[in-house]
N, C-alpha and C positions, 0 to 999 in steps of 0.2 A: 188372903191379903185384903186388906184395906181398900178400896176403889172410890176414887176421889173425881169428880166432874171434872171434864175441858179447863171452865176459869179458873175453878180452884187449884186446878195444878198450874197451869198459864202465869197464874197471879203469883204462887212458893215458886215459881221458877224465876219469876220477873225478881220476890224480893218477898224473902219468909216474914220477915217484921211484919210487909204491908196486909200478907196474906191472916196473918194474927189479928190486925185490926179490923180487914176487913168483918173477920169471923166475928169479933166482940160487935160488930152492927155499925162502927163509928165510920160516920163519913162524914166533912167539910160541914161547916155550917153557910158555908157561902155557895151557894151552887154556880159555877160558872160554865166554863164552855165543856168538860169533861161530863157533868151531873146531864145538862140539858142533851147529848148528844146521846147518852144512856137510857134517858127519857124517850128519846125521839125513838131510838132502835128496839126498845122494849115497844113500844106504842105500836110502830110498823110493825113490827112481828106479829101481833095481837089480829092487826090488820086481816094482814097475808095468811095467816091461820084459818082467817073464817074465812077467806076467799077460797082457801084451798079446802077446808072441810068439805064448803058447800056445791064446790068442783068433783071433789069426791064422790058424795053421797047425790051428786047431781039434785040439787034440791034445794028452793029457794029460802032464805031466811027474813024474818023481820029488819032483822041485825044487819045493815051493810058493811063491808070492809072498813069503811071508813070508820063508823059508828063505834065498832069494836077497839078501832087504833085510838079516836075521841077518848072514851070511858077510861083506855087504859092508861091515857097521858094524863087526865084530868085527875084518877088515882094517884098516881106519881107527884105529883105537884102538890097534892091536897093533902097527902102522908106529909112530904117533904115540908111544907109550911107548916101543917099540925106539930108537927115534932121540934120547932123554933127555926127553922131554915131560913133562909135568904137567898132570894135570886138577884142574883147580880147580874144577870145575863136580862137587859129588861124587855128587849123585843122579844125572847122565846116564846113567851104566851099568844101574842099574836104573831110571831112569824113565824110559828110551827105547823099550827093548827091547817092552815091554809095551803100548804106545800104536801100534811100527809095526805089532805083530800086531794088534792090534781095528782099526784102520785098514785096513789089508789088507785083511783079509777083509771087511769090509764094502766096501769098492772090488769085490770081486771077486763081492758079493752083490746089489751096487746101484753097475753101472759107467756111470757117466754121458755116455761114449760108446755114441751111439744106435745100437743092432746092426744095424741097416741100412745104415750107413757101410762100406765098402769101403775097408780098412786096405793101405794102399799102401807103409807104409816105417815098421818100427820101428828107434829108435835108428839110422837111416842117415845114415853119414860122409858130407861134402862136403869129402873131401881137399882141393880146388880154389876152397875157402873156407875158408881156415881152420880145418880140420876139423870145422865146426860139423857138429852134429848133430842134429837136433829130434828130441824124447820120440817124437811121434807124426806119420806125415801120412797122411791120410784123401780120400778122394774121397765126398763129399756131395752131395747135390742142385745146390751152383752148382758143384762140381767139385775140383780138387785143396785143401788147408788144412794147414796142418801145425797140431799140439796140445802145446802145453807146460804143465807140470804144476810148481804150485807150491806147496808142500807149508811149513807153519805149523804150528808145534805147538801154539797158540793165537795166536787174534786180536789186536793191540792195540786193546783199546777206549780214546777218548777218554773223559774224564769226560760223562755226560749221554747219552753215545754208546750208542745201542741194539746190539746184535749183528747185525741185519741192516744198520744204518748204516754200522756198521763193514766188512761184508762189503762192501756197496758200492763203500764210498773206495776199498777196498782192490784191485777189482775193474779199479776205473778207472786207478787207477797205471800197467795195464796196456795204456792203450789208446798209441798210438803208441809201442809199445815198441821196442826198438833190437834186440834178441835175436831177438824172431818178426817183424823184418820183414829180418832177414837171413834168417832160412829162407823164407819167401815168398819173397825174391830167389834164394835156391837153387833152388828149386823152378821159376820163371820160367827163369833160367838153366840150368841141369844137368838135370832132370828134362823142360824144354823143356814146361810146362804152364801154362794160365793160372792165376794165383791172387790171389785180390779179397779174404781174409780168411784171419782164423786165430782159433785158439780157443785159452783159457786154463783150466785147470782149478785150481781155488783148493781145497787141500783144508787142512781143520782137523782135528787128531788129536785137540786138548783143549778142554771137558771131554769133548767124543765126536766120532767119528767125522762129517763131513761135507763133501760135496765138491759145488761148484758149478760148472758149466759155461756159461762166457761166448763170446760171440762178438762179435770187432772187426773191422770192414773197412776196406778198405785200399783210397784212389784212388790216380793214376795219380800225381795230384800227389804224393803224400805217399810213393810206395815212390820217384819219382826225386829228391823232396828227399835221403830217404835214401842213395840212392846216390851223389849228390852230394858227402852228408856224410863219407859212409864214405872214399870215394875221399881225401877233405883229411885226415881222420886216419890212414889207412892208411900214410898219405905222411910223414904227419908221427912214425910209429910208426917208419918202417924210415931215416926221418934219425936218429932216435933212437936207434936200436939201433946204427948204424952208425959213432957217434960214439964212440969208448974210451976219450976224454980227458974230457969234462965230466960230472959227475952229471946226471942228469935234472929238471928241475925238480918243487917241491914242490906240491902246492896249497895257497893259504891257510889253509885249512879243513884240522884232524886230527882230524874226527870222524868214525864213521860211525853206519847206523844201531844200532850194537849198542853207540853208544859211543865211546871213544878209539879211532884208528886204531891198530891193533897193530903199528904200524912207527912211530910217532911217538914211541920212547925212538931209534932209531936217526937218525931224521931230527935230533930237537929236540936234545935231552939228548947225544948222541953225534955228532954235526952232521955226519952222514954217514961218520964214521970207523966201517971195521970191525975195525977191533982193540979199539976202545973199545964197541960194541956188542956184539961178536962172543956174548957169553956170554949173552943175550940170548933168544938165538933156536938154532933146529935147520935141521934141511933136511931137506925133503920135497917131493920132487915136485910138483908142482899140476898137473891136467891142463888145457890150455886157458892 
C-alpha cells in the first residue's frame, strides 16, 4: 500500500482539492499570516535540529541554533520572492528574526528535554512511511517516544482566558493527534520497538520565550484505530491521485485556522479553472 506523510494525509483529510494543489506546488502569491507562520516553524525546527544533534553527538558546532533557524528563514523568503511572491505581512522580516534568537537560546539554556533521556533519532526519515519524520525520539524510562515540537509565536487567548488556560487547550489539541501517532507506528513498525507514548513540546516565542513539555499515551486501542484509519485514506489518497480526469473534491468548509483557505479564489471565484486563477498563485515546492 501506498504510505503517504502526517501533512499530506492531514491536508486530503482537511480537503482533497486543497491537497491537489498543494502537490502541483501552487501557493498564494501574497504571503500573509498563514505563509510567515510556516516560515517561522520550518526556520525553528531547523534551529532545534542542530541544538539537538549537537546534544546528541555532545559536540560543539560552528553553526549555532539560531544560525541554522537564520539561513533557513532567509531560504524561505528568498524562494518565496524569487518565485514573484509578496509579503504582506511587513513586520515578519524584522519581527521574526529577533524572537527566534531569544527563543533559542533560551531552549538551549533551559531545554526541556530531561538529560537523562537517551536520544535515539534526530530528524530521522521513515522513507517507508511516507517520509515522515519526527523532530525528536528519545528512549525514557517506559522506553522508546518520539517528540514533536510546536512552536507559536504567541498563544491565542480566548476572552476571560488566563495564559496558562490557554496553554492547556492548547496542550490538549494535541492529545490523539494523527502526526505523532504515525511516528509511534514508525517506531512500532521500522525501528521494531515498543512505544505507549510521545511528547509534545508547545513552545511560545511571544511576549517571551517559554516552552512546555507534555506527555500523551497511547493504547493499543487507539494506535490500531489509527491504523485502521490511515489504511481507508491512504487508499482513498492513491484513488485520487490516480484519477487525471476528475478534480478532487472540495470541503464544505474554506476556512482555516488563519483564515480564508488560500486556494479558495481558485476553487470558488475561478471554479477550478487554471487559466483563470493562474495569476493568483506561484509555485514552490512544499515538502511533504
Amino acid at each position: 500500500m501506498q504510505v503517504y506523510s502526517p501533512s499530506a494525509t492531514r491536508t486530503y483529510a482537511e480537503c482533497p482539492r486543497k491537497r491537489y494543489l498543494q502537490k502541483k506546488g501552487l501557493t498564494s502569491k501574497y504571503a500573509a499570516k498563514s505563509a510567515v507562520a510556516r516560515w517561522m516553524g520550518t526556520a525553528m525546527a531547523a534551529g532545534l535540529e542542530q541544538h539537538n544533534r549537537m546534544r546528541a553527538f555532545a559536540a560543539p558546532s560552528l553553526v549555532t541554533p539560531y544560525r541554522a533557524a537564520a539561513v533557513k528563514w532567509e531560504e524561505q523568503v528568498a524562494q518565496f520572492l524569487d518565485a514573484g511572491g509578496v509579503v504582506t505581512d511587513e513586520t515578519s522580516e524584522t519581527r521574526i528574526p529577533p524572537l527566534m534568537q531569544r527563543a533559542l537560546e533560551h531552549y538551549v539554556a533551559h531545554d526541556v528535554v530531561p538529560a537523562e533521556w537517551e536520544i535515539a533519532g534526530v530528524e530521522q526519515t521513515f522513507e517507508r512511511a511516507g517520509n515522515a519524520r519526527p523532530d525528536l525520539i528519545v528512549i525514557d524510562a517506559d522506553g522508546y517516544a518520539p517528540v514533536d515540537y510546536k512552536m507559536k509565536e504567541s498563544l491565542y487567548t480566548k476572552p476571560t482566558e488566563t495564559k496558562d488556560a490557554a496553554r492547556a487547550r492548547t496542550l490538549a489539541e494535541y492529545d490523539n493527534d494523527w502526526q505523532l501517532l504515525h511516528y509511534v507506528w514508525c517506531i512500532r513498525r521500522f525501528i521494531g520497538q515498543p512505544c505507549t507514548h510521545y511528547y509534545v513540546v508547545l513552545g511560545e516565542l511571544s511576549p517571551k520565550p517559554q516552552y512546555t513539555l507534555q506527555r500523551f499515551e497511547v493504547s493499543e486501542a487507539r494506535i490500531q484505530s489509527w491504523i485502521d484509519n490511515a489504511h481507508q485514506w491512504w487508499a482513498n489518497m492513491y484513488e485520487t491521485e490516480i484519477d487525471h480526469i476528475n478534480l478532487p473534491r472540495m470541503s464544505p468548509t474554506h476556512d482555516s485556522k488563519y483564515g480564508a483557505c488560500e486556494y479558495q479564489y481558485a476553487c470558488l471565484d475561478a471554479e477550478g479553472d487554471e487559466e483563470r486563477y493562474r495569476h493568483k498563485y506561484i509555485t514552490i515546492e512544499r515538502r511533504g
